[in-house]
C-alpha positions as CSV (number, residue, x, y, z in Angstrom):
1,X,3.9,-39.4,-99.2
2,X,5.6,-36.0,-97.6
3,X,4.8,-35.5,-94.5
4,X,2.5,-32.1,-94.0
5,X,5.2,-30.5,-92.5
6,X,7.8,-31.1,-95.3
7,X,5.1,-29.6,-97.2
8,X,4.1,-26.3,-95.7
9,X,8.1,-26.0,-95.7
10,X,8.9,-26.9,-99.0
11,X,6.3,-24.4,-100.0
12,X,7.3,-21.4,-98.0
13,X,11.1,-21.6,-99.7
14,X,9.9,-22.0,-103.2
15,X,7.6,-18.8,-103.1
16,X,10.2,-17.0,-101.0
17,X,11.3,-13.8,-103.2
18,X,14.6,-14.1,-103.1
19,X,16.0,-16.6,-106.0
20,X,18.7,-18.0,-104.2
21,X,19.2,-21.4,-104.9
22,X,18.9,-24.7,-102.5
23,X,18.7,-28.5,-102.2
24,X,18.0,-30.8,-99.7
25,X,19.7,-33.7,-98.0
26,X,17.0,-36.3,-96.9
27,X,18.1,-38.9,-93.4
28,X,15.4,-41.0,-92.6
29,X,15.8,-44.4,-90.3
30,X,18.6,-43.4,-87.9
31,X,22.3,-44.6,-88.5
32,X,22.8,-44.9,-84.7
33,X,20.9,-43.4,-81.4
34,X,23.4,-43.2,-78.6
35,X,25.2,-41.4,-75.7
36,X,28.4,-40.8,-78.0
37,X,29.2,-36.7,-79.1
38,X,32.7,-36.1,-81.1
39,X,32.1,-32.1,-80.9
40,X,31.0,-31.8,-76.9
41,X,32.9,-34.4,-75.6
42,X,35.0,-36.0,-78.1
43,X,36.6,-39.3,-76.8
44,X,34.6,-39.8,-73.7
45,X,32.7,-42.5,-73.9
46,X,29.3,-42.3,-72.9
47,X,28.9,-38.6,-73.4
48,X,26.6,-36.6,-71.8
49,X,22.8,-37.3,-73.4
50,X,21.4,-39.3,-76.4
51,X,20.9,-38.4,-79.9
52,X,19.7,-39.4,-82.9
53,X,22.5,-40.2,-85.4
54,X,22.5,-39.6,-89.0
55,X,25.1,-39.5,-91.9
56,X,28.3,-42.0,-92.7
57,X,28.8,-45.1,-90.9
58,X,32.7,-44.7,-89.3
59,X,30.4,-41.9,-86.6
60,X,32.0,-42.5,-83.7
61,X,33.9,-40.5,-80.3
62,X,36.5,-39.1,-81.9
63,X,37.1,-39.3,-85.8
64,X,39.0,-37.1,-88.9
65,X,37.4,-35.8,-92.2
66,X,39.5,-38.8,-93.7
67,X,37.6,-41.6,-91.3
68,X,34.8,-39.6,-92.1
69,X,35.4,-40.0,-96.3
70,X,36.3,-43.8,-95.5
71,X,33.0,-44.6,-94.8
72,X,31.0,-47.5,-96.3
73,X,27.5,-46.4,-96.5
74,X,25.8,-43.3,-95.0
75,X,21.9,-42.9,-94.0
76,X,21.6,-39.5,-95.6
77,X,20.6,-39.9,-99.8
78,X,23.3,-37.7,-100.9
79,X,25.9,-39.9,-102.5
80,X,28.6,-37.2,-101.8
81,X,27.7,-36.3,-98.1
82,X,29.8,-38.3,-96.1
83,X,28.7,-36.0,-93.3
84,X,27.4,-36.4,-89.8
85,X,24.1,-35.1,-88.4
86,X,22.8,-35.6,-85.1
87,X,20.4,-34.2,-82.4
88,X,19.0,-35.1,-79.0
89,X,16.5,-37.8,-78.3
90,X,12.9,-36.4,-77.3
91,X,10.9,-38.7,-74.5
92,X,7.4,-38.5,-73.2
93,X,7.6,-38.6,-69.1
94,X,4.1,-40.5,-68.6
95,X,2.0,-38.0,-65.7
96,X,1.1,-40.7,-63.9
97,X,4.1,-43.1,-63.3
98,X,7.1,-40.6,-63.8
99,X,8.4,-42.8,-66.5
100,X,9.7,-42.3,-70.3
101,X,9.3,-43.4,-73.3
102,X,11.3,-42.1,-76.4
103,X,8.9,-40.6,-79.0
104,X,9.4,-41.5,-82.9
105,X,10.5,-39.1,-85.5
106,X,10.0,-38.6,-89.1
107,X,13.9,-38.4,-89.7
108,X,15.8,-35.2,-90.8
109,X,15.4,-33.1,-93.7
110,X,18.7,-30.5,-94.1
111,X,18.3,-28.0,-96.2
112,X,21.5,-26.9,-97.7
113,X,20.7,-23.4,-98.6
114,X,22.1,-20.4,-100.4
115,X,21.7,-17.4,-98.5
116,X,23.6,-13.6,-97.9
117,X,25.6,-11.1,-99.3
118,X,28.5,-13.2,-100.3
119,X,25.9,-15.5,-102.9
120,X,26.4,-14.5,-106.8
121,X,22.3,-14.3,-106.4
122,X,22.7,-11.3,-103.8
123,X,25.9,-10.1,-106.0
124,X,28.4,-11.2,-103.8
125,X,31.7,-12.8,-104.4
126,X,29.7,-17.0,-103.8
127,X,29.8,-19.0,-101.4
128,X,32.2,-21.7,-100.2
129,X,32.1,-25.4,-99.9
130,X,32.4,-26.8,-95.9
131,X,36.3,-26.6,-95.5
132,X,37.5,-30.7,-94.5
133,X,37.1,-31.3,-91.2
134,X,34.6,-28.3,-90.1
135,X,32.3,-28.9,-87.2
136,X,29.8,-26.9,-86.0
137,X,26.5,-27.0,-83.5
138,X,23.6,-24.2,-83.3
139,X,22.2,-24.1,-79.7
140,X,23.0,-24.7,-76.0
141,X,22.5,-28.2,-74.4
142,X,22.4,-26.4,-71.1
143,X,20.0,-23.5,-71.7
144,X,16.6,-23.4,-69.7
145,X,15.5,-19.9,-70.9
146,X,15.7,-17.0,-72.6
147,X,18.4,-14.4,-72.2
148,X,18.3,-11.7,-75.0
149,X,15.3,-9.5,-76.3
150,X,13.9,-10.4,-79.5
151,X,15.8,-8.9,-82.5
152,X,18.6,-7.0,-80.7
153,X,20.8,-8.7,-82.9
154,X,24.3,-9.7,-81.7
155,X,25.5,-13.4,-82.4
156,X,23.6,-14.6,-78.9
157,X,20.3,-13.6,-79.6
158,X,20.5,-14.6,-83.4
159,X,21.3,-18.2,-82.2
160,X,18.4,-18.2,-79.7
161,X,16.3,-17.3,-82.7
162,X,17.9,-20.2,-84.7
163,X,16.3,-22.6,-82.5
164,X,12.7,-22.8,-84.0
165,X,9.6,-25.2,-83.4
166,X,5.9,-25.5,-85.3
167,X,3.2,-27.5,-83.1
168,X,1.6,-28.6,-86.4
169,X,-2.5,-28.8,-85.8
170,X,-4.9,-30.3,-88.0
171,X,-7.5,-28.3,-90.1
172,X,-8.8,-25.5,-88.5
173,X,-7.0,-25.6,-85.4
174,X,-4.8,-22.9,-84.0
175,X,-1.4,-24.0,-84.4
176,X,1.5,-22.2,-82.9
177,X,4.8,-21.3,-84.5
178,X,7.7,-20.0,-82.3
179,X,10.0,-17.8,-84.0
180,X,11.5,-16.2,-81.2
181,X,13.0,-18.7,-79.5
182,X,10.3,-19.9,-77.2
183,X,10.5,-23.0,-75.0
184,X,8.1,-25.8,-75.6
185,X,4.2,-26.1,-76.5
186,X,1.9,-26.4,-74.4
187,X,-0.9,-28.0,-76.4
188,X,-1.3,-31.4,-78.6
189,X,0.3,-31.4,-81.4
190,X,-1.9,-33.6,-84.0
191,X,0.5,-33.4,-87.4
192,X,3.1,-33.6,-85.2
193,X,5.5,-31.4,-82.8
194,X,8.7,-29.9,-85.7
195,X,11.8,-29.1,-84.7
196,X,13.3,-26.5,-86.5
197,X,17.2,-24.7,-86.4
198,X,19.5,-22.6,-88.6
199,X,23.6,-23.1,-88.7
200,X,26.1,-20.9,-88.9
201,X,26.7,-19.5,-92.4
202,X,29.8,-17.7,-92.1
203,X,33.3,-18.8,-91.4
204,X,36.8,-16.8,-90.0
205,X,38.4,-18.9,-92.4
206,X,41.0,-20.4,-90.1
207,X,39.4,-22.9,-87.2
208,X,37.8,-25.6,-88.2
209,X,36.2,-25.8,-84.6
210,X,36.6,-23.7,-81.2
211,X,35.3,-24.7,-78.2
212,X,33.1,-21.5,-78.0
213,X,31.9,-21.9,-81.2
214,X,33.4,-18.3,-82.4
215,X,35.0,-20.2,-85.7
216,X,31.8,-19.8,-87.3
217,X,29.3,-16.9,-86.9
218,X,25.0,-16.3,-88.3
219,X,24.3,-14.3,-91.3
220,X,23.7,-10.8,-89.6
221,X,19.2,-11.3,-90.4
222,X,19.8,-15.1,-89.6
223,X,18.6,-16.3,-93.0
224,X,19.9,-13.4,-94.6
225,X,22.5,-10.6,-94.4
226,X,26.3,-10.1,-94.1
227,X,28.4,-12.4,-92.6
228,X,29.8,-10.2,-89.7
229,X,33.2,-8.8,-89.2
230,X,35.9,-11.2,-88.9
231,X,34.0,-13.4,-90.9
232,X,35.3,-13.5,-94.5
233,X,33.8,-16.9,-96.0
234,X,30.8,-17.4,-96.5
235,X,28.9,-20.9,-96.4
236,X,26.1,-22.4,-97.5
237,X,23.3,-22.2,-94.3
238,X,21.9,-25.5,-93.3
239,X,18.6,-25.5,-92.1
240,X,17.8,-28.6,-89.8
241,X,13.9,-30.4,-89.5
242,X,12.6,-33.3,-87.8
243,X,9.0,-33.8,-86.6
244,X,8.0,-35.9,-83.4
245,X,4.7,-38.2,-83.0
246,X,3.9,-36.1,-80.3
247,X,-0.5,-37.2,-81.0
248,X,0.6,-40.8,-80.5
249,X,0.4,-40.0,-76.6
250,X,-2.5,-37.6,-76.6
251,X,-4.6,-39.3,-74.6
252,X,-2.1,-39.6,-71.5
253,X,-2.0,-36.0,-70.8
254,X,-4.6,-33.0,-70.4
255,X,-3.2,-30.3,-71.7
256,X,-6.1,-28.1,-70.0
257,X,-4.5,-29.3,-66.6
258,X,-1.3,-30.4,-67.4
259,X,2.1,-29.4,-67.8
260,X,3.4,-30.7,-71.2
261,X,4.8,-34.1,-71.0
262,X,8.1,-34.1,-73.3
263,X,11.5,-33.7,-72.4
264,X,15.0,-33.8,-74.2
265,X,16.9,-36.2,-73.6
266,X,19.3,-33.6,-72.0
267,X,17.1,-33.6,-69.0
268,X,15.3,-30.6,-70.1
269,X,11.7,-29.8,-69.7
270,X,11.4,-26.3,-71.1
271,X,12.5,-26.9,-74.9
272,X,15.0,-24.7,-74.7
273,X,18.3,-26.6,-74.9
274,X,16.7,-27.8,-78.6
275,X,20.5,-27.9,-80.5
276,X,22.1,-29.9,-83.4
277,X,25.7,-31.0,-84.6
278,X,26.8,-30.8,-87.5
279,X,30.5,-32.5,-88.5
280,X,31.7,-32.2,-92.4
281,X,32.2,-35.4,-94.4
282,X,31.5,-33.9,-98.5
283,X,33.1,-34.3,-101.3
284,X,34.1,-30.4,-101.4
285,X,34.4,-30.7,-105.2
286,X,31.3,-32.1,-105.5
287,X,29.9,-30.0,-102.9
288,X,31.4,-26.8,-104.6
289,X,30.1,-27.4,-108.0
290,X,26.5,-28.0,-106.1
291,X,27.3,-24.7,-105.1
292,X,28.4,-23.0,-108.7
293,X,26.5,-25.0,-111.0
294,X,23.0,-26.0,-109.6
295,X,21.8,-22.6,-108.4
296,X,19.7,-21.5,-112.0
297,X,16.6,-20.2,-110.8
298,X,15.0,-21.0,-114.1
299,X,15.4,-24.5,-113.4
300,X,14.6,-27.0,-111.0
301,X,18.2,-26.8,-109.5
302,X,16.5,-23.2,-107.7
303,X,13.8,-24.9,-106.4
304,X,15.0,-27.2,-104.2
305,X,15.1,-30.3,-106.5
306,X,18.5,-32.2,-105.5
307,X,18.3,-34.5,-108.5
308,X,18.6,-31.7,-111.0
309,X,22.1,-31.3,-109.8
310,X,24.1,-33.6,-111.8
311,X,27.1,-33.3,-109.3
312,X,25.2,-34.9,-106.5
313,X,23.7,-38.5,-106.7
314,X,20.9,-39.1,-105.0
315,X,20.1,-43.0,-103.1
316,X,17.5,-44.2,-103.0
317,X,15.7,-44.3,-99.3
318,X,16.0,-48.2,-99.0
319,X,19.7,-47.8,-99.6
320,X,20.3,-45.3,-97.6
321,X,18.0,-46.6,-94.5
322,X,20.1,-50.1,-94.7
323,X,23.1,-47.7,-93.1
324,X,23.2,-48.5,-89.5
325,X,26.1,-49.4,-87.2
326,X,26.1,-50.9,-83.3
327,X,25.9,-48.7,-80.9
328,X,29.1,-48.5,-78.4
329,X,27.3,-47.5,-75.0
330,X,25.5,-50.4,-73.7
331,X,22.4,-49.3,-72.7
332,X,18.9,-48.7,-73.1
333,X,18.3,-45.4,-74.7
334,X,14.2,-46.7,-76.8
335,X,11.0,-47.6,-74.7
336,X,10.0,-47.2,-71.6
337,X,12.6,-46.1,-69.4
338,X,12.6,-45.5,-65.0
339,X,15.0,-42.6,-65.9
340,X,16.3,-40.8,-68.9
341,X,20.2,-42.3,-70.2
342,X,23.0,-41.2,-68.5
343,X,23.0,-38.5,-65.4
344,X,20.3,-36.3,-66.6
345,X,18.0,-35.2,-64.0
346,X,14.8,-32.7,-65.1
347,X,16.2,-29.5,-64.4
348,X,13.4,-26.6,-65.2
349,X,15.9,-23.5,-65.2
350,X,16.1,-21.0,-65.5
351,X,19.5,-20.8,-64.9
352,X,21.4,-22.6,-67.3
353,X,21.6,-26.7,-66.2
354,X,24.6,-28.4,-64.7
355,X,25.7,-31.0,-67.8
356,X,27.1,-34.1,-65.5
357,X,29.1,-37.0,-67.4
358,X,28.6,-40.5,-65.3
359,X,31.8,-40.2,-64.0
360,X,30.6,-37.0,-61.9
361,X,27.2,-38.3,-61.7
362,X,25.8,-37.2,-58.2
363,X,25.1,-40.1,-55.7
364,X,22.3,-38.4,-53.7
């Protein structure tokens, strides 16, 4: 059964007017959940905060596009997506003894979509698969708040408005939607709490990664537009959602007197260091074909249907839910926990948070 959420979604892109083409790339029990991040802090060993870990099974601190393709299995359904996917772990901190307990997700839906001027559906010159060895992330581990107004536009304020959430609400219930790169809910979340974000679609055509993320750049309207200046390639725009059983602690919390309970795993209260990672592993063949072939709009290749594509083979979930590899941090990072993994204190902002590794942990 799909989940209400994957629902409303899938339902919003296939009336969308626009008849640019898109499939998906479905992760569902995680390959891995650990303090290990190749982009932030490749080679150190634990990294900074937990995340959930999808994609090909040779994820590790520090690896190539070739380790990457070497793989033997990957939790993603894609055959031909030898990528990586991860995100940070989201815990409940129980009002009454402090403590916290990681909260279960639905796994990740990516949506690999077609989207700006450079797509043959917008007349433009079409878009390029991931170059070998690209890696990306959309948001800030660090942030606590806000820092540009809504829709003044620069590269900044289009990434705070990548990071997106729905507190899904059952029936008639008010539900709320952020879309401007709001912090957290403050309500129960029945259907569940959705975490949403947009990549990077555009590409300088040289780094494969910068440290200040300037390799890659959003589509000027964020799921639209021109890729800006400097920007000459234009990529397919992945589109990032997991929902949290957020209800499944309902009746721990008042919400009528109560802060709301969840945290990221980054020690972060507010919701607003929400951020995923992204490092290439496709077949770029297969993944350019995807990209040239299965984008008809009078078929089911332009509505989101991945098995229309004949260049992609799709697993099944069993197979691609029997992925998993042992985690190299030795530690606790599911249940009930006195404190959240690694040196991550609750730190509520709104300045941006001070990212400690446990070698620079403080001692008081």
């Amino acid at each position: 059964m799909l989940r209400p959420s994957f629902v409303a979604l899938l339902a919003a892109l296939s009336s969308a007017t626009f008849a640019n083409a898109w499939f998906r790339v479905a992760c569902g029990s995680p390959l891995v959940q650990e303090r290990v991040d190749p982009i932030l802090n490749p080679g150190q060993v634990p990294s900074n905060h937990a995340h959930t870990v999808e994609g090909a099974s040779n994820f590790g601190p520090n690896y190539s596009y070739d380790s990457l393709r070497a793989s033997s299995c990957t939790s993603c359904e894609v055959a031909q997506d030898l990528s990586n996917y991860w995100y940070p772990k989201l815990y409940f901190q129980d009002p009454s003894t402090g403590q916290f307990e990681a909260v279960s997700d639905g796994g990740l839906l990516v949506y690999y979509q077609n989207r700006g001027n450079d797509d043959v559906a917008n007349g433009g010159p079409g878009l390029k698969a991931f170059p070998p060895g690209l890696r990306m992330i959309t948001g800030n581990p660090a942030r606590r708040s806000k820092k540009y107004p809504v829709g003044e536009g620069s590269q900044g304020e289009l990434g705070e408005r990548a990071i997106q959430w729905a507190c899904l609400r059952y029936g008639s219930a008010e539900g709320y939607d952020n879309t401007n790169g709001t912090g957290f809910p403050w309500t129960d979340c029945e259907s569940g709490f959705n975490a949403r974000l947009h990549m990077p679609a555009c590409w300088n055509g040289v780094d494969l990664y910068k440290d200040d993320q300037s390799h890659v750049a959003y589509l000027t309207q964020l799921d639209n537009g021109e890729c800006p200046s400097g920007y000459p390639v234009g990529l397919m725009k992945l589109f990032y959602e997991i929902t949290w059983d957020v209800h499944s602690f309902a009746s721990r919390w008042d919400p009528n007197t109560q802060k709301w309970p969840f945290v990221w795993s980054t020690g972060d209260p507010t919701g607003y260091s929400w951020h995923g990672d992204f490092q290439n592993g496709w077949d770029t063949t297969a993944l350019q074909n995807a990209i040239d072939q299965c984008n008809n709009p009078n078929d089911q290749t332009g509505s989101g249907v991945t098995e229309a594509c004949s260049y992609l083979t799709v697993n099944s979930a069993s197979t691609a839910n029997a992925c998993k590899i042992a985690p190299i941090v030795n530690e606790q990072v599911n249940g009930t926990l006195s404190k959240l993994p690694g040196c991550n204190p609750l730190q509520n902002g709104p300045g941006d948070a001070t990212m400690y590794l446990d070698s620079n942990c403080p001692t008081s």
